[in-house]
C-alpha positions in Angstrom: 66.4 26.1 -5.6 67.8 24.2 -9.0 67.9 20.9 -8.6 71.0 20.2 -6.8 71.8 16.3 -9.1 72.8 15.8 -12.2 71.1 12.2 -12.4 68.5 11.1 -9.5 68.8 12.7 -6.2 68.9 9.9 -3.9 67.2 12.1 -1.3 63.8 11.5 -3.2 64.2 7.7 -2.0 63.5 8.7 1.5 60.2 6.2 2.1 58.6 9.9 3.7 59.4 11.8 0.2 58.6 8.5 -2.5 55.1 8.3 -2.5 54.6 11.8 -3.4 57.3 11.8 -6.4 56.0 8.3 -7.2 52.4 9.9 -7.7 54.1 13.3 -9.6 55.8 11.5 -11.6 53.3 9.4 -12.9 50.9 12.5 -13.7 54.1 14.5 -15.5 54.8 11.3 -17.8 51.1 11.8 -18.7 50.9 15.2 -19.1 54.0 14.7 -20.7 52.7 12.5 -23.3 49.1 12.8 -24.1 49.9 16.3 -26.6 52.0 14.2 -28.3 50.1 10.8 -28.5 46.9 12.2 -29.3 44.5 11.8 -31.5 45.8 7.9 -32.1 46.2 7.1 -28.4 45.3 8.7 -25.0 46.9 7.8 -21.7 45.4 6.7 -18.6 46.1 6.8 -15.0 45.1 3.1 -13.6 45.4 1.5 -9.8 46.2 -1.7 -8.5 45.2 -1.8 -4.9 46.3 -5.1 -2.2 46.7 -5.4 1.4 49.7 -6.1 3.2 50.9 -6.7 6.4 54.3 -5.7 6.4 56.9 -5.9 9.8 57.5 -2.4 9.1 54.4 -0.9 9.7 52.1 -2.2 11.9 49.0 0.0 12.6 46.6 -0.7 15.7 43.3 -0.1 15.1 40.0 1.3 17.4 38.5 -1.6 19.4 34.6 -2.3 18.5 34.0 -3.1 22.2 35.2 -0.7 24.7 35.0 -1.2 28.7 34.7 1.6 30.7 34.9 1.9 34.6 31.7 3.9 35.5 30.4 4.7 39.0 27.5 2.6 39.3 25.6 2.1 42.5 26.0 -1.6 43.7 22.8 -3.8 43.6 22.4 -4.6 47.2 20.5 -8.2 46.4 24.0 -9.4 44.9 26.5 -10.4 47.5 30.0 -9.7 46.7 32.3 -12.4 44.8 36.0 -12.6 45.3 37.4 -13.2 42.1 40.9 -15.1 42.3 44.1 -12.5 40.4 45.1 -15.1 37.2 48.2 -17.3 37.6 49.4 -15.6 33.9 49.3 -11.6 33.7 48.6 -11.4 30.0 51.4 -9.2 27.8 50.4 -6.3 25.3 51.2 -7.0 21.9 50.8 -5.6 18.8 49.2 -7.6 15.8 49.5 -7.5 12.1 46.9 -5.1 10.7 46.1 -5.3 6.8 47.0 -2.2 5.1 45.5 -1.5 2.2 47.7 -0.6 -0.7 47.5 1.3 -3.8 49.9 1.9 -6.7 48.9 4.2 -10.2 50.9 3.1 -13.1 49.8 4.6 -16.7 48.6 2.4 -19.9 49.1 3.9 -23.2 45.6 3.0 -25.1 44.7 3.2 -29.0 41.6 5.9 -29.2 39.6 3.4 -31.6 39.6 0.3 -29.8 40.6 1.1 -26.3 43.3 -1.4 -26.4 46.4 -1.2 -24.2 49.4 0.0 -26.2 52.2 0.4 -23.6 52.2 -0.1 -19.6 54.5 2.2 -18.2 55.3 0.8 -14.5 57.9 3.1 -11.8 58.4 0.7 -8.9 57.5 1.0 -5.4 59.5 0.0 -2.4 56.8 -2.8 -1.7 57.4 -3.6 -5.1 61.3 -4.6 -4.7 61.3 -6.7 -1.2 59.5 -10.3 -0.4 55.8 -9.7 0.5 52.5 -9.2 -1.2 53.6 -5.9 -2.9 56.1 -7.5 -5.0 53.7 -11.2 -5.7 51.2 -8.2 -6.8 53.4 -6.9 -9.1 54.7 -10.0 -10.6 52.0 -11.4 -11.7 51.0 -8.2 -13.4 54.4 -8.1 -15.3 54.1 -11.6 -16.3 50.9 -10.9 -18.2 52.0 -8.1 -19.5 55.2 -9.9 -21.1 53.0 -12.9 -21.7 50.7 -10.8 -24.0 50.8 -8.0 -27.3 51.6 -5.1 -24.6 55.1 -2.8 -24.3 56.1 -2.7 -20.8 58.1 0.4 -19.8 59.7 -0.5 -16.3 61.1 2.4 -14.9 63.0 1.6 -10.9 64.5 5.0 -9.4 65.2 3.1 -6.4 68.6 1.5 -4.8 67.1 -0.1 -1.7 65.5 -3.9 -2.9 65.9 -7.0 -4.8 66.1 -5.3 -8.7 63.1 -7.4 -11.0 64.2 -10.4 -12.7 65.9 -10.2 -16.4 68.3 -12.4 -18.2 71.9 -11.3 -19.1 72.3 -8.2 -17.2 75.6 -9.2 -15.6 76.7 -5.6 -13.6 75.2 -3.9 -10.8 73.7 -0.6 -11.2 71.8 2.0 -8.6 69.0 2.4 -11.2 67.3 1.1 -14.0 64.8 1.5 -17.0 63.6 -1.5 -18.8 61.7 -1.0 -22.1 60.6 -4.2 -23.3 58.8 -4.5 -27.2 56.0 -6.5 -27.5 57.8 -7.4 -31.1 61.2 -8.0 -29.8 60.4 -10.6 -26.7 62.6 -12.0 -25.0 65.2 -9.6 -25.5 64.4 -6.4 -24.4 66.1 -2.9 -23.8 67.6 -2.4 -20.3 69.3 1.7 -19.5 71.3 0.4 -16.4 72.7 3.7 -14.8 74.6 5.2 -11.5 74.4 7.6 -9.3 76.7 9.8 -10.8 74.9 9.3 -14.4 72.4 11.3 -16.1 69.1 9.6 -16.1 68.5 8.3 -19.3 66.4 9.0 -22.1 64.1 6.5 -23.8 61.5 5.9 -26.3 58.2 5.1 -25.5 57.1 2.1 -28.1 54.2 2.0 -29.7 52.1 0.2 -32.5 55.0 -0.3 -35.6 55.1 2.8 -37.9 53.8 4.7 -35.3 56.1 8.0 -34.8 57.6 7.7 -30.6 57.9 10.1 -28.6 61.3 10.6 -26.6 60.9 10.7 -22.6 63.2 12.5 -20.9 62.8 11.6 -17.4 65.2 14.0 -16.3 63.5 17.1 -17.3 60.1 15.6 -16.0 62.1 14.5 -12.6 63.8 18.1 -12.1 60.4 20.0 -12.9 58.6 17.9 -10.0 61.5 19.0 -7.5 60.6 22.3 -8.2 57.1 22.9 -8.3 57.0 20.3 -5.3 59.6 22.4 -3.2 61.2 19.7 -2.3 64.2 21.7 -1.4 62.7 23.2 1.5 61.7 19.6 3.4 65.1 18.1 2.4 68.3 18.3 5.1 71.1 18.3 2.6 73.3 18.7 5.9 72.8 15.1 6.7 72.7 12.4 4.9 70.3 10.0 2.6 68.2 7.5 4.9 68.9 5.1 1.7 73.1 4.9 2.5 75.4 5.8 0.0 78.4 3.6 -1.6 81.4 4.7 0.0 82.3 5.9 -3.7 79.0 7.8 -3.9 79.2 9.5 -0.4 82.5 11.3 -1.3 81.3 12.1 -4.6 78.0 13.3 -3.5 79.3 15.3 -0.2 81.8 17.5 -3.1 78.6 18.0 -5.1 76.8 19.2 -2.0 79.4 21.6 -0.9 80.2 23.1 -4.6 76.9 23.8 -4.4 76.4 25.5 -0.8 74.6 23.4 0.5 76.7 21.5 2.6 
């Protein structure tokens, strides 16, 4: 089946579906661009990796010791001890378990001198609310807009506290921030809605270098297919990230002039 949006399909935010598009997308934007960057620059698929302990997902592990209650035959030269019941019945709980986390991103690098052109981010969940994933990715962005690098910051996600810039005074669903070594502090933000096509943008590279267009819309469409996505997504019901009341009705007409609703 076509996919069904004309901009992002807010679907795709579902925290089962993200990590999957998160990880296609990342490998389409470099298949995407290395026939087109090369032989000057080649793009690589990097990981950052932390541990959290998030409230909203808590995993129990396998004890190292385990107790078991075996029939074995009672030495007769120890006399039975009564052992008093405790005054406090301990509770079960559940504890905070570190989970390891790891998020790809892509850096653009020059062939001769392996140096890191252009960092091209797309934001996690963990990324956009207060914890370790979003210190982790802080302090990566400030270096990278404390240095000689591009940052391409690409969040296709409504739930979360948006990353900090200056003079960005409406609210938007979605964002893509391209930010020029060159240019710092002002940078180029494509704030966009539901209801919008995802934008277009250029990719920046070293100055006189020829850049490449991304169309993220294309790249995002071809992943729905090839992913068949269609067939785990209940268009019936709605988005487990809820809709503006504005975006609801607009979206339910959309669903139903398509069939599927």
């Amino acid at each position: 089946m076509a996919y069904p949006f004309p901009g992002m399909n807010p679907y795709l935010e579902d925290s089962e579906l993200w990590p999957g598009v998160h990880g296609r997308l990342i490998v389409a934007i470099a298949d995407y661009l290395s026939p087109q960057l090369r032989p000057k620059y080649f793009v690589a698929i990097e990981e950052r990796i932390y541990q959290t302990t998030g409230d909203d997902k808590l995993l129990v592990g396998i004890p190292d010791v385990i107790v078991q209650n075996s029939q074995t035959a009672i030495n007769p030269k120890i006399p039975n001890i009564a052992v008093a019941t405790p005054a406090v019945q301990p509770k079960t709980v559940t504890v905070p378990v570190p989970e390891i986390v790891k998020e790809r991103y892509l850096e653009v690098r020059k062939v001769a001198i392996k140096e890191v052109v252009t960092v091209i981010e797309i934001l996690s969940p963990k990324n956009k609310r207060t914890g370790e994933g979003r210190n982790a990715y802080e302090i990566k962005r400030q270096r990278v807009l404390g240095s000689s690098t591009h940052l391409v910051e690409i969040d296709l996600l409504r739930v979360g506290e948006p990353m900090l810039v200056f003079g960005d005074g409406t609210q938007n669903d979605y964002r893509i921030l391209v930010s020029r070594a060159e240019n710092r502090p002002q940078s180029d933000l494509y704030a966009f809605n539901l209801q919008d096509i995802i934008p277009s943008f250029p990719l920046p590279l070293r100055t006189s270098d020829s850049e490449p267009l991304v169309d993220l819309q294309s790249l995002l469409a071809g992943i729905y297919d090839r992913a068949s996505y269609d067939l785990v997504i209940d268009y019936s019901k709605e988005p487990v990230s809820k809709l503006s009341e504005e975006n609801a009705v607009w979206a339910n007409a959309l669903l139903r002039e398509k069939g599927l609703r």
